[in-house]
C-alpha positions as semicolon CSV with decimal commas, in nm:
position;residue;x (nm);y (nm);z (nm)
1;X;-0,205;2,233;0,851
2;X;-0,396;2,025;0,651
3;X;-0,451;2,214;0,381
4;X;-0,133;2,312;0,374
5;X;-0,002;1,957;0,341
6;X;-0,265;1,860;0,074
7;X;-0,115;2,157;-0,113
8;X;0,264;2,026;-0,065
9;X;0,113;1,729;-0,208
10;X;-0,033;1,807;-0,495
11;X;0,274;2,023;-0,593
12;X;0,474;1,707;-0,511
13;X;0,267;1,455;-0,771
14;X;0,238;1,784;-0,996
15;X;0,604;1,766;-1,090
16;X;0,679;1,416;-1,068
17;X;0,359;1,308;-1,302
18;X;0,275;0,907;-1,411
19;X;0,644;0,814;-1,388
20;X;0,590;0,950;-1,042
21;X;0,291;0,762;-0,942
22;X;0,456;0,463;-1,151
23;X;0,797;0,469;-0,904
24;X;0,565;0,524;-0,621
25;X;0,299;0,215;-0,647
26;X;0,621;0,035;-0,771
27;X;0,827;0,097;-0,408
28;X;0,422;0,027;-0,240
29;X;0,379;-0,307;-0,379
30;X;0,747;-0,402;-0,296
31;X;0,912;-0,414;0,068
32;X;0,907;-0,088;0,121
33;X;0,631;0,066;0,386
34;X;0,464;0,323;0,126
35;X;0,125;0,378;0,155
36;X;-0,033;0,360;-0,214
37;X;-0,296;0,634;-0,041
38;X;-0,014;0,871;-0,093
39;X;0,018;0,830;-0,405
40;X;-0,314;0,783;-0,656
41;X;-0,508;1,047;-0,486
42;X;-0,331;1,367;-0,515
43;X;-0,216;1,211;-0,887
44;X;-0,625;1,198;-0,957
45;X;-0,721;1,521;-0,794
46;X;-0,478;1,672;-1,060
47;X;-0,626;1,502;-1,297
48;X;-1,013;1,699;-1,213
49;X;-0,890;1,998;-1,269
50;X;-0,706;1,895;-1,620
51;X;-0,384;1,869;-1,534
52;X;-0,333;1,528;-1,562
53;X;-0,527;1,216;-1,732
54;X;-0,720;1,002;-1,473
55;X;-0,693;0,680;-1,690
56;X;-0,316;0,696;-1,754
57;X;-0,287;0,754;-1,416
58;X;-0,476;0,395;-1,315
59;X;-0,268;0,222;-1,587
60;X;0,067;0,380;-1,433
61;X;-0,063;0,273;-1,105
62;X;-0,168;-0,080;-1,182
63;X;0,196;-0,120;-1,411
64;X;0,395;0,031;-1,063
65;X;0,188;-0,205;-0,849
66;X;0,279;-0,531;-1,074
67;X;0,651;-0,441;-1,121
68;X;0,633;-0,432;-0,731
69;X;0,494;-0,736;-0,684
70;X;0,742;-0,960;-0,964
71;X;0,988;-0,782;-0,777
72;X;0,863;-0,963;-0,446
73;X;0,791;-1,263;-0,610
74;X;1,128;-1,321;-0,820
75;X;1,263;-1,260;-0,462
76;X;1,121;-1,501;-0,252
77;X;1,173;-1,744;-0,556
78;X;1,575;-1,685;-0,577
79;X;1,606;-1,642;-0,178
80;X;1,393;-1,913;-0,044
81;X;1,146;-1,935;0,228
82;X;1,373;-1,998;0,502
83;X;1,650;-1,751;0,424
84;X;1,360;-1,481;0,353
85;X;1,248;-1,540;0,702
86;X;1,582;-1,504;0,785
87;X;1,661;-1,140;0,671
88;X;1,264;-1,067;0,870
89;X;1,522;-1,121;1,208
90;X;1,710;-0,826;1,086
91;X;1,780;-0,431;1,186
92;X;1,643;-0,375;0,827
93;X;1,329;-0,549;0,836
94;X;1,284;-0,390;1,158
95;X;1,353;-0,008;1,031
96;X;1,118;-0,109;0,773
97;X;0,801;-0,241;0,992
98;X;0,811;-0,589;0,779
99;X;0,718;-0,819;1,053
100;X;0,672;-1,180;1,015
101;X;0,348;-1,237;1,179
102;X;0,256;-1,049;0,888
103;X;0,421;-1,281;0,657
104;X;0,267;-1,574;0,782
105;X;-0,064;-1,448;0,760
106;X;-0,007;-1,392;0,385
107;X;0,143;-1,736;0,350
108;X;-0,165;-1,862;0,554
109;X;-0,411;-1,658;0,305
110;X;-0,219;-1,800;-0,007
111;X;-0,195;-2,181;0,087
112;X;-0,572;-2,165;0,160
113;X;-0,651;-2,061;-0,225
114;X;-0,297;-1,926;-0,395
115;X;-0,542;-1,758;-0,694
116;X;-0,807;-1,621;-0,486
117;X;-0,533;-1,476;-0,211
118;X;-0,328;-1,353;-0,485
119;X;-0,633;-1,111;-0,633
120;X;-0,834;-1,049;-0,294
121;X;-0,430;-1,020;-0,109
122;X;-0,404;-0,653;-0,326
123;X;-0,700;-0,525;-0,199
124;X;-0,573;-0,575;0,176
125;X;-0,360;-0,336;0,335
126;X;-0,060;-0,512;0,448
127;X;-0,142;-0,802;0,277
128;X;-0,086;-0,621;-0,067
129;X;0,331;-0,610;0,001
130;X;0,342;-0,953;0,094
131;X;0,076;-1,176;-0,043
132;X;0,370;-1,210;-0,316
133;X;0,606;-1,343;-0,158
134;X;0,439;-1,703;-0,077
135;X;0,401;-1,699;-0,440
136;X;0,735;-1,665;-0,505
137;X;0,843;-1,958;-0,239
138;X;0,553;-2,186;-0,400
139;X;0,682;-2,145;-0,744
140;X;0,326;-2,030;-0,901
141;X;0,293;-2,038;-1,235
142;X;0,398;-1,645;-1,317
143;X;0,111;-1,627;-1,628
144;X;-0,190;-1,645;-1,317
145;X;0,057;-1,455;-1,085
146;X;0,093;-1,185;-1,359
147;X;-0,317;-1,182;-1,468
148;X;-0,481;-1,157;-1,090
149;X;-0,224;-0,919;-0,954
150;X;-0,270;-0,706;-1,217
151;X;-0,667;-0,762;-1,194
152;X;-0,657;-0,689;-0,803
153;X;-0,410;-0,367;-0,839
154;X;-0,578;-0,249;-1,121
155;X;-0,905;-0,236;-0,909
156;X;-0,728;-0,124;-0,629
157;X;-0,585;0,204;-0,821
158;X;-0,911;0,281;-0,962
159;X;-1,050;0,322;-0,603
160;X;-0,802;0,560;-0,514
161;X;-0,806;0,724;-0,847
162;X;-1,178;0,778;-0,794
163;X;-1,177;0,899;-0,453
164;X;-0,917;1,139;-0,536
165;X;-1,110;1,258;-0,870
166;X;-1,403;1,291;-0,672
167;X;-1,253;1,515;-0,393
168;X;-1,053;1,712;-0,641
169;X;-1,384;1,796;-0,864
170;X;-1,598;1,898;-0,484
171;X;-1,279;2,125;-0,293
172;X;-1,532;2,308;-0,156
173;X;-1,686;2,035;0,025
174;X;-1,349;1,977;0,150
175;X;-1,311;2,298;0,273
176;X;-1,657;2,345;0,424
177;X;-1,586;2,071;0,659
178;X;-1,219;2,087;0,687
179;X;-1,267;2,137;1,109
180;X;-1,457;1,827;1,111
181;X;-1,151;1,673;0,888
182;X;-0,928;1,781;1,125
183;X;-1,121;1,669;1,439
184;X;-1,186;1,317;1,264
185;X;-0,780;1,275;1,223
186;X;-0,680;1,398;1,553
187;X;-0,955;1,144;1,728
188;X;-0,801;0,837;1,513
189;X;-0,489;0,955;1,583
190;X;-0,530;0,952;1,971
191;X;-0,723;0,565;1,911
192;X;-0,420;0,463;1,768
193;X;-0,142;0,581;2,028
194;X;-0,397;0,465;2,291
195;X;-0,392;0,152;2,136
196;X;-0,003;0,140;2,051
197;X;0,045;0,213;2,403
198;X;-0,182;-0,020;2,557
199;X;0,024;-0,305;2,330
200;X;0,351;-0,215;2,461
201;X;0,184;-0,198;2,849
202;X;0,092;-0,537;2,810
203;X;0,394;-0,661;2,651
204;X;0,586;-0,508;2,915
205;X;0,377;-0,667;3,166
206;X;0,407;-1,013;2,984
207;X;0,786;-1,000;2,987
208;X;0,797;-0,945;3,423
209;X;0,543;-1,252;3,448
């Protein structure tokens, strides 16, 4: 099963090439939930076996990522803090797993140090979508904006780019412990329902105190 999705994958990024990994870090960095892991990877694995270029694939990465994040930015500027908060209440935000806890730990992160929060924010997972947005409501100057989210996403892509180079050019490492692949995701995959569960238990129980 896994292989067989790798291999879905790779045919996937295969036809849709840098414009592909361009719309898809684009959509990441934005409000949409798309993991970026998704993405560079497969796009670099191709790119081991000569298929594609490893290096135009970081730049379309790290161009996707910053169209993203100006598109974040531009609107929390035009929207406003408190109507952006606003649409968080909705069925849409909801559908979308944007929560606001989130948000305000990204506005927290940014009014600490906006420069540092806006380069170490696209290195965090979660963080990455939103660290924009409190830049946008803040009104920071868009030259910085522009320079350290490019910096962070450009770092950012290069680790995924790597990783995926790196497993594309040793497949038969990947193979030879595929079980203990397998085993790995299906034991982090039972921590996490345990753990989804054991949230909901205890909301549950908060809500009949």
């Amino acid at each position: 099963m896994f292989i067989a999705f790798i291999t879905w994958l790779l045919a996937l990024t295969a036809n849709l090439g840098y414009w592909g990994v361009f719309i898809l870090m684009t959509v990441e960095s934005s409000f949409f939930p798309f993991p970026s892991e998704l993405a560079v990877p497969p796009a670099a694995w191709l790119a081991s076996q000569g298929q594609l270029n490893l290096i135009l694939i970081i730049l379309a990465g790290t161009c996707g990522s910053l169209l993203g994040a100006l598109f974040n930015y531009y609107l929390a500027l035009w929207l406003g803090r408190p109507l952006v908060y606003k649409l968080l209440d909705t069925r849409v935000a909801k559908i979308l797993r944007i929560k606001q806890v989130d948000l305000e730990r990204a506005e927290a992160m940014f009014l600490k140090n906006s420069r540092q929060a806006t380069f170490i924010g696209r290195l965090i997972p979660v963080v990455r979508q939103l660290i924009s947005i409190p830049a946008g409501f803040t009104g920071m100057p868009l030259g910085p904006f522009v320079a350290l989210t490019a910096l962070g996403a450009f770092i950012w892509t290069s680790i995924l780019a790597l990783l995926g180079y790196i497993l594309g050019s040793n497949q038969s490492l990947l193979i030879r412990y595929y079980d203990e692949l397998q085993l790995f995701i299906f034991i982090a995959a039972g921590l996490w329902l345990a753990s989804f569960l054991l949230k909901k238990r205890r909301k549950y129980l908060a809500g009949k105190k």
